[in-house]
KERORO-246273 format. One record per residue: x, y, z of N, C-alpha, C in turn; residue number from 1; residue in three letters. Coordinates in pm, whole numbers, always signed. Layout:
N
ATOM    n_X    n_Y    n_Z   ca_X   ca_Y   ca_Z    c_X    c_Y    c_Z roke dofi
ATOM      X      Y      Z      X      Y      Z      X      Y      Z  NUM  Ala
...
//
This chain:
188
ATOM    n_X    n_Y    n_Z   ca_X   ca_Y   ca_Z    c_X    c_Y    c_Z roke dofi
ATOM +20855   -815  +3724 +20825   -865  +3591 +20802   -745  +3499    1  Unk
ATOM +20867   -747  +3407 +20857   -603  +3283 +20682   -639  +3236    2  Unk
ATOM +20688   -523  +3175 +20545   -565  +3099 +20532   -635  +2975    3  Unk
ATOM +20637   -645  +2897 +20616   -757  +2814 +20651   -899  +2826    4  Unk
ATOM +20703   -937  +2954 +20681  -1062  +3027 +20524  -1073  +3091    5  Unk
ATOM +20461   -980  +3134 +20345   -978  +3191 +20239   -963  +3015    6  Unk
ATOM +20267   -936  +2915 +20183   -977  +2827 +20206  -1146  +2767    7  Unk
ATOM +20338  -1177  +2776 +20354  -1286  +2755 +20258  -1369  +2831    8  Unk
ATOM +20214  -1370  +2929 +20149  -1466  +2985 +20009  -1460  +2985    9  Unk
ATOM +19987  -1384  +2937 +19807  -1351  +2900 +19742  -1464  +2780   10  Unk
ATOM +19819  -1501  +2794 +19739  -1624  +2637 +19738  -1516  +2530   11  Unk
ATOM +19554  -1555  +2516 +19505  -1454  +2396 +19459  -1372  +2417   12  Unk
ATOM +19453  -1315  +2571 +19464  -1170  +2534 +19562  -1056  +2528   13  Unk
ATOM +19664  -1121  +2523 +19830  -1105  +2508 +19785   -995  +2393   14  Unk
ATOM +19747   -985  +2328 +19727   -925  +2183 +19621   -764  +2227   15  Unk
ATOM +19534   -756  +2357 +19456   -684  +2346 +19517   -558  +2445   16  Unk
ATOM +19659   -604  +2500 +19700   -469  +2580 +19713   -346  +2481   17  Unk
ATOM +19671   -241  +2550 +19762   -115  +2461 +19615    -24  +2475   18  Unk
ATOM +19609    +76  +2359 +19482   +185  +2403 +19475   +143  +2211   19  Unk
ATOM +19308   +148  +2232 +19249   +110  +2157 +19132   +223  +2109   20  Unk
ATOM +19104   +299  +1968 +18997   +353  +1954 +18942   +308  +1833   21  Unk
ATOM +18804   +356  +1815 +18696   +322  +1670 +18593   +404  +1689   22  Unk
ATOM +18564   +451  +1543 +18507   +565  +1569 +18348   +501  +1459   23  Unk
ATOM +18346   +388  +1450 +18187   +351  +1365 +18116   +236  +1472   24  Unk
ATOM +18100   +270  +1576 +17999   +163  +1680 +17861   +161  +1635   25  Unk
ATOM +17783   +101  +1618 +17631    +63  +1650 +17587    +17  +1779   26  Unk
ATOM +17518    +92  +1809 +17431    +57  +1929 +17265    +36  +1939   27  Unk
ATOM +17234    -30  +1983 +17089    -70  +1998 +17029    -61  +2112   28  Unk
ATOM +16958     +8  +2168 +16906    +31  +2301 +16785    +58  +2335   29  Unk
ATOM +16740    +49  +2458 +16619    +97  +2521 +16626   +248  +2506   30  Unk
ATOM +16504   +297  +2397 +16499   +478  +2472 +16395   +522  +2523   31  Unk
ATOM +16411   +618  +2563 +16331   +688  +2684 +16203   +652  +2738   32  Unk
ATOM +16133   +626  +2586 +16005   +564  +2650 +15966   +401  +2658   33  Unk
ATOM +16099   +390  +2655 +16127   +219  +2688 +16077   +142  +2473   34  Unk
ATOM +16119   +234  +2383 +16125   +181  +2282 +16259   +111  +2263   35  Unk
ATOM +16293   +173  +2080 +16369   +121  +2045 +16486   +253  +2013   36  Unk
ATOM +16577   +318  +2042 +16688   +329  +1965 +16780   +335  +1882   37  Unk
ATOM +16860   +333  +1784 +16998   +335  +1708 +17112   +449  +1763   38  Unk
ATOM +17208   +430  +1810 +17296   +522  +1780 +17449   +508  +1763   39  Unk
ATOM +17492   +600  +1699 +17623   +604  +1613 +17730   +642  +1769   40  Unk
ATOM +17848   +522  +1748 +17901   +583  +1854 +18063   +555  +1861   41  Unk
ATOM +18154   +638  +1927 +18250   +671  +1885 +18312   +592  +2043   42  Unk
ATOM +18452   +517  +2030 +18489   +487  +2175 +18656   +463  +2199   43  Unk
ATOM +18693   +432  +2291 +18826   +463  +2341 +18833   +319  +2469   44  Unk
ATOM +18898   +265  +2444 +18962    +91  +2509 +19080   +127  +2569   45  Unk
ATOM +19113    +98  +2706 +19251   +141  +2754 +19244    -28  +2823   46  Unk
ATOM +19366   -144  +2815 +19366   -251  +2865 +19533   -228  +2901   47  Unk
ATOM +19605   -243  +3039 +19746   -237  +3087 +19696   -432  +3202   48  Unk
ATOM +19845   -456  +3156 +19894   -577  +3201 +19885   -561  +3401   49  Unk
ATOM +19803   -628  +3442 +19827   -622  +3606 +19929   -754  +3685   50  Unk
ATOM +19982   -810  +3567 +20038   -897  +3612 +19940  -1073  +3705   51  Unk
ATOM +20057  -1099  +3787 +19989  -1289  +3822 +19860  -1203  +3936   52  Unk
ATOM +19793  -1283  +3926 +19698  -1300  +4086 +19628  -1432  +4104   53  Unk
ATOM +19684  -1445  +4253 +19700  -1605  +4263 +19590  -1636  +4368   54  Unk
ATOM +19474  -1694  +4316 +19376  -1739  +4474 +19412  -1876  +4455   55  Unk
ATOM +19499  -1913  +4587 +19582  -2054  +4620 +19625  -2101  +4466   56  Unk
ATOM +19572  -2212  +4436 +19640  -2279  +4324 +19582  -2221  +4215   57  Unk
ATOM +19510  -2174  +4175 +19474  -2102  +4091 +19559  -1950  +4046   58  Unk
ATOM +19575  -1975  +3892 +19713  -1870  +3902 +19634  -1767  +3779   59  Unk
ATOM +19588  -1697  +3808 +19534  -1574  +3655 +19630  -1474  +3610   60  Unk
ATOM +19586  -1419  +3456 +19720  -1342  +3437 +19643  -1206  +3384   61  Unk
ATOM +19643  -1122  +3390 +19502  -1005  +3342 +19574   -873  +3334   62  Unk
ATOM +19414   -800  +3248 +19438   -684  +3220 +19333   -583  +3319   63  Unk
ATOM +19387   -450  +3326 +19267   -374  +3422 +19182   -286  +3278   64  Unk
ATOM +19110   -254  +3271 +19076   -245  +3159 +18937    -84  +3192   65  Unk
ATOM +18952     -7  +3098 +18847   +124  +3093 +18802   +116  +2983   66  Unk
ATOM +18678   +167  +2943 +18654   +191  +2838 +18531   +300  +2817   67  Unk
ATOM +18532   +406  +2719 +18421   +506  +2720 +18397   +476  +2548   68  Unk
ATOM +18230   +548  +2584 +18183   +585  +2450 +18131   +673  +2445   69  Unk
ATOM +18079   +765  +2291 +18030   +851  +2285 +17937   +897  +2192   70  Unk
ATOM +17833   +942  +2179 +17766   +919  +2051 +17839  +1027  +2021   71  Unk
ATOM +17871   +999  +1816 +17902  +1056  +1718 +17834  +1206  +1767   72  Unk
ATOM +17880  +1327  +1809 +17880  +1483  +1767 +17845  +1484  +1913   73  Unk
ATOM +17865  +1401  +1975 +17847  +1501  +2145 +17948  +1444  +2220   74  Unk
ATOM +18012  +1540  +2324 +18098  +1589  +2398 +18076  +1492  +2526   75  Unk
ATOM +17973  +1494  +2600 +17975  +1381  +2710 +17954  +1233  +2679   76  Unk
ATOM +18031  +1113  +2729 +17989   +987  +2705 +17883   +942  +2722   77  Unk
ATOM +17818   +859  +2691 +17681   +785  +2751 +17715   +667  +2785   78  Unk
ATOM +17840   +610  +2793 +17864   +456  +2874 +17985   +498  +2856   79  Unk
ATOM +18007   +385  +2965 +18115   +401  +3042 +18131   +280  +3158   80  Unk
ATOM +18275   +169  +3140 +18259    +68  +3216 +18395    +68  +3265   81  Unk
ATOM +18448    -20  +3352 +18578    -55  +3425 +18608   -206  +3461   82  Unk
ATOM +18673   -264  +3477 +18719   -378  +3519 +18851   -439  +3458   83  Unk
ATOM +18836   -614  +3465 +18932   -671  +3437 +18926   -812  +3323   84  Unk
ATOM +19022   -799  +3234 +19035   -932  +3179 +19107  -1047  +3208   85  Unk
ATOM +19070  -1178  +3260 +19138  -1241  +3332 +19154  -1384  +3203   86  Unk
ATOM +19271  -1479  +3261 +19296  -1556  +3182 +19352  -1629  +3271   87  Unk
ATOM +19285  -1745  +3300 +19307  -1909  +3359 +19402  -2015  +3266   88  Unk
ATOM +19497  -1990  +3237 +19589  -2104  +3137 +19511  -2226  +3194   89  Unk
ATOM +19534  -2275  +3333 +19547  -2408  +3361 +19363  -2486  +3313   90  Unk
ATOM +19279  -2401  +3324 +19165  -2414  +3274 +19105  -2380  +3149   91  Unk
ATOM +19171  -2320  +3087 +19165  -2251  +2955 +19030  -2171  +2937   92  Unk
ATOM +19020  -2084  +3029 +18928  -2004  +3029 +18986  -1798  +3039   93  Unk
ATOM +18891  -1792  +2972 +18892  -1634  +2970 +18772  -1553  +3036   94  Unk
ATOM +18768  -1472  +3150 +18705  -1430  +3256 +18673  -1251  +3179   95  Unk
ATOM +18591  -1202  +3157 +18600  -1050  +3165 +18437   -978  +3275   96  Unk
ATOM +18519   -931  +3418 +18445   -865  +3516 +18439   -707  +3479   97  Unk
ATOM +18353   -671  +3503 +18371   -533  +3478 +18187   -481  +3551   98  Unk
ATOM +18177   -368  +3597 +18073   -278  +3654 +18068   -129  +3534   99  Unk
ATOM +17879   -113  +3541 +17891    -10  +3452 +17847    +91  +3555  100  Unk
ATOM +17811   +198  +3526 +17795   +282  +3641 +17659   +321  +3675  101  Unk
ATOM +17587   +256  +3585 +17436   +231  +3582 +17389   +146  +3752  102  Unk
ATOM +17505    +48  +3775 +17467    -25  +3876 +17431   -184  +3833  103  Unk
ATOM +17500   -227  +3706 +17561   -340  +3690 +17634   -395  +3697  104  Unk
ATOM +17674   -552  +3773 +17809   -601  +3732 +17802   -735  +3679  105  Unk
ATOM +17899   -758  +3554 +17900   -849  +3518 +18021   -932  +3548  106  Unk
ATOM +18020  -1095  +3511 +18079  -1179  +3551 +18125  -1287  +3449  107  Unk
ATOM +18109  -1230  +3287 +18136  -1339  +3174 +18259  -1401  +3121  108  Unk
ATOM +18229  -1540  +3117 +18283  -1633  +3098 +18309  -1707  +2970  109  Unk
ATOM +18410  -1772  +2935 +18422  -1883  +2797 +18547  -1939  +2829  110  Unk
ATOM +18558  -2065  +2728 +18669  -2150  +2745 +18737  -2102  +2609  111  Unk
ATOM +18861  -2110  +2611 +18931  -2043  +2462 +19079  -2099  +2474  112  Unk
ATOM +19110  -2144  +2353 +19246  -2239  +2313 +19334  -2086  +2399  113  Unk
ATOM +19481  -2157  +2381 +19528  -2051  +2456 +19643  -1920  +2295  114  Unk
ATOM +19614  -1924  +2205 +19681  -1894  +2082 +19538  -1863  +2021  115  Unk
ATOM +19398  -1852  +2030 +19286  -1819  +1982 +19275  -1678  +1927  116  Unk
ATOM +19236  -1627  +1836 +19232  -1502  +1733 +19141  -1441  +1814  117  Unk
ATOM +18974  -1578  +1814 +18860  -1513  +1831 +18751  -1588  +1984  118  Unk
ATOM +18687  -1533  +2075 +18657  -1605  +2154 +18553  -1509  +2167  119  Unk
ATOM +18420  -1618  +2253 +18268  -1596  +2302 +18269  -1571  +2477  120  Unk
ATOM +18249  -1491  +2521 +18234  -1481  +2636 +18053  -1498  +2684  121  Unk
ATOM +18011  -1509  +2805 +17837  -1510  +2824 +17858  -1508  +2972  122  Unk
ATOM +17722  -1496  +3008 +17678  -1453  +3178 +17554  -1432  +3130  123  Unk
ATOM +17506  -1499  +3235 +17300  -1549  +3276 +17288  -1489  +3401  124  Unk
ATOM +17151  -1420  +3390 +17148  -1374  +3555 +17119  -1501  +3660  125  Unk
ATOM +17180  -1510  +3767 +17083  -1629  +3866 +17226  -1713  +3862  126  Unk
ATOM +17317  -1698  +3776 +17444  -1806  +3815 +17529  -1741  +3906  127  Unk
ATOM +17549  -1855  +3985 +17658  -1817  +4037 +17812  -1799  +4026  128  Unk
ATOM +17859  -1851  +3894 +17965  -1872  +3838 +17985  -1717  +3702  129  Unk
ATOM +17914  -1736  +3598 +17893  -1629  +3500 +17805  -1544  +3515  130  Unk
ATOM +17792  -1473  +3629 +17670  -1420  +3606 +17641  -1306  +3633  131  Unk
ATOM +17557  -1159  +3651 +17482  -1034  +3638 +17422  -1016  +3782  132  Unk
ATOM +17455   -910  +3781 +17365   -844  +3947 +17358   -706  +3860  133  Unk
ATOM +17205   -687  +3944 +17191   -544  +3892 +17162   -482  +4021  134  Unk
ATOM +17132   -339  +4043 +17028   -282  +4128 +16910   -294  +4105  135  Unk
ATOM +16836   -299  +4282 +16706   -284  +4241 +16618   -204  +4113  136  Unk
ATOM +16639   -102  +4087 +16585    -52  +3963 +16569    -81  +3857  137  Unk
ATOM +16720   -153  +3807 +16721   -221  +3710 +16709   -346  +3698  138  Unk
ATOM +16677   -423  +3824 +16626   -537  +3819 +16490   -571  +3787  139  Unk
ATOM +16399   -450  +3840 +16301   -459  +3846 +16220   -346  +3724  140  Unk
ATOM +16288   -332  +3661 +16247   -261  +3497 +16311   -270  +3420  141  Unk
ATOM +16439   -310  +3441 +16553   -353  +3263 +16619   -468  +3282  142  Unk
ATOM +16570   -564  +3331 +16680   -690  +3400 +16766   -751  +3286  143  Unk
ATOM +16865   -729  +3326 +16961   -828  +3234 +16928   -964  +3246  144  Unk
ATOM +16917  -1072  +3165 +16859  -1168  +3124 +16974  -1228  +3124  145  Unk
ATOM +17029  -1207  +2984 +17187  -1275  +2995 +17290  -1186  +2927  146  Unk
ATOM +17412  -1237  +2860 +17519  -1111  +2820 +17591  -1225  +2753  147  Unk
ATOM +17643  -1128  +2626 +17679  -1221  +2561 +17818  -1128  +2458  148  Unk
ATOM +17926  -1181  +2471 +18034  -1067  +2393 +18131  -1173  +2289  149  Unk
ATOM +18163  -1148  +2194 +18228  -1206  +2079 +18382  -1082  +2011  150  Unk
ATOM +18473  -1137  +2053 +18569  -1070  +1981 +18635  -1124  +1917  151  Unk
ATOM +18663  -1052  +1780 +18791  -1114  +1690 +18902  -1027  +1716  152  Unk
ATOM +19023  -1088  +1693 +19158   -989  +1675 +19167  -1004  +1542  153  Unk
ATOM +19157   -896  +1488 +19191   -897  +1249 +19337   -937  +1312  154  Unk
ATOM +19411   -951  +1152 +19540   -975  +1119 +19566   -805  +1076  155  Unk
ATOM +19496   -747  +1094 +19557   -615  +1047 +19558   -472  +1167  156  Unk
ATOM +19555   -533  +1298 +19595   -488  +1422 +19478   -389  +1423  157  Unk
ATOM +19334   -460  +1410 +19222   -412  +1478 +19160   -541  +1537  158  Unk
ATOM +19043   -485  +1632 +18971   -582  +1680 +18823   -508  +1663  159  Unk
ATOM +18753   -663  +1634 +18640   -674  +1647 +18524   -665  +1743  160  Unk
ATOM +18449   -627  +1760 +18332   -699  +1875 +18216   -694  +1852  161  Unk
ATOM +18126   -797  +1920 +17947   -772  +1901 +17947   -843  +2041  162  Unk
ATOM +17863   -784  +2095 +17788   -757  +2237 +17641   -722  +2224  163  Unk
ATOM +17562   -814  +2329 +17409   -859  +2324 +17394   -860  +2441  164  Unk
ATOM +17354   -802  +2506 +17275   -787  +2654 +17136   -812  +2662  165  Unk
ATOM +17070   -895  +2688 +16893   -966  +2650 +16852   -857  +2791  166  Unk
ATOM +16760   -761  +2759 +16672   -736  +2884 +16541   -777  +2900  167  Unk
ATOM +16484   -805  +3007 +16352   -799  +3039 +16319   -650  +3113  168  Unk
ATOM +16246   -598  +2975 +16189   -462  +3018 +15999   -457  +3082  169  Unk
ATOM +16014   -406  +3196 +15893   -431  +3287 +15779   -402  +3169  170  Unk
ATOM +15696   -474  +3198 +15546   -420  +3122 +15537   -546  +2914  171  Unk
ATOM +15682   -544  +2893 +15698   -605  +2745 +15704   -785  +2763  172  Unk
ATOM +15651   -824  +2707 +15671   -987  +2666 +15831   -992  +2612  173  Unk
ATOM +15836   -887  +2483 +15958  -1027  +2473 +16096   -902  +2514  174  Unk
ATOM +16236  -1002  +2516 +16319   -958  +2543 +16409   -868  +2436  175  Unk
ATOM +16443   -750  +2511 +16504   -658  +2357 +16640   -712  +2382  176  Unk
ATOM +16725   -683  +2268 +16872   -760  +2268 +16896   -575  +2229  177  Unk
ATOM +16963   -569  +2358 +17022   -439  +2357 +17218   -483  +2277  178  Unk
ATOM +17209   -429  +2165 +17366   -485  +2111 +17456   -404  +2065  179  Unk
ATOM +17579   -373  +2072 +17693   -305  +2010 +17746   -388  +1975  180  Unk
ATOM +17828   -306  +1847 +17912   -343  +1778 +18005   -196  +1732  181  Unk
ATOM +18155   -251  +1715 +18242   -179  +1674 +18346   -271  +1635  182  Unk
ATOM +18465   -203  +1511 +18604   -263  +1536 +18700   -155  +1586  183  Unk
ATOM +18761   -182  +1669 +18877    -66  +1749 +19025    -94  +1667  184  Unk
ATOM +19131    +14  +1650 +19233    -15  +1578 +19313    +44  +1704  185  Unk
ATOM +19414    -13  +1714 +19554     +1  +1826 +19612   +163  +1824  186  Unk
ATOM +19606   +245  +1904 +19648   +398  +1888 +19744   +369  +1997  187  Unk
ATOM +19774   +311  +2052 +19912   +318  +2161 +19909   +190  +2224  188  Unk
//
């Protein structure tokens, strides 16, 4: 199968293969002393077509997917994730797995028309279907709570996103919504 038969079959995320950068992210995070954060951050999206993968009747069509960031004026990344975007036609669902190197993996889920611009993905810790494993460490001082990602595709061959990760940080009542945001424009 060429690769633009293998994007053909991606639904909507048919639109998100290719290498992707944006250089105005917001980030919101836990710092050091378990406050609060801002930082400016610069990033790079690589998504290539992996073609069908079939568990029995179930037929998915996906991307393998990298992605780094960097805060604005420094040289090493500070995140950094890997995985896959998957797409269920027969269920009309959109799957994105991916591990950060922190020692998370996520498992988020949404249902999305199959021609959709814009779609909600989420994952709760404790499901077994959408859901978050951490390591001990970070289970037991930054627990992911739940995860929550929103992308638009513009009409002007960028994409959107906002991403909300709820932690329960040991010692605090309420939960910080650790969140990025960026729009990425198509570089290859």
């Amino acid at each position: 199968m060429t690769r633009e038969e293998m994007i053909a079959q991606l639904g909507p995320l048919g639109p998100l293969a290719g290498i992707w950068e944006g250089g105005k992210g917001g980030d919101v995070a836990p710092s050091d002393d378990r406050g609060i954060e801002r930082n400016a951050y610069r990033e790079r999206l690589v998504l290539e077509p992996i073609g069908l993968v079939e568990n029995h009747e179930q037929k998915l069509h996906g991307l393998r997917y990298a992605t780094t960031a960097w805060r604005l004026g420094e040289a090493d990344p500070f995140h950094e994730e890997v995985g896959y975007w998957l797409w269920d036609a027969a269920a009309g669902q959109i799957m994105r797995c991916f591990m950060v190197p922190r020692g998370v993996v996520v498992m988020a889920g949404g249902t999305v028309e199959p021609g959709a611009r814009h779609f909600r993905l989420a994952a709760e810790v404790g499901s077994a279907t959408f859901g978050i494993c951490s390591n001990p460490f970070l289970d037991r001082e930054f627990r992911t709570e739940r995860y929550e990602l929103a992308v638009t595709l513009n009409t002007d061959d960028s994409l959107t996103y906002e991403e909300h990760t709820w932690l329960k940080i040991k010692g605090q009542e309420k939960l910080l919504d650790h969140s990025d945001t960026n729009t990425l424009r198509r570089v290859g």
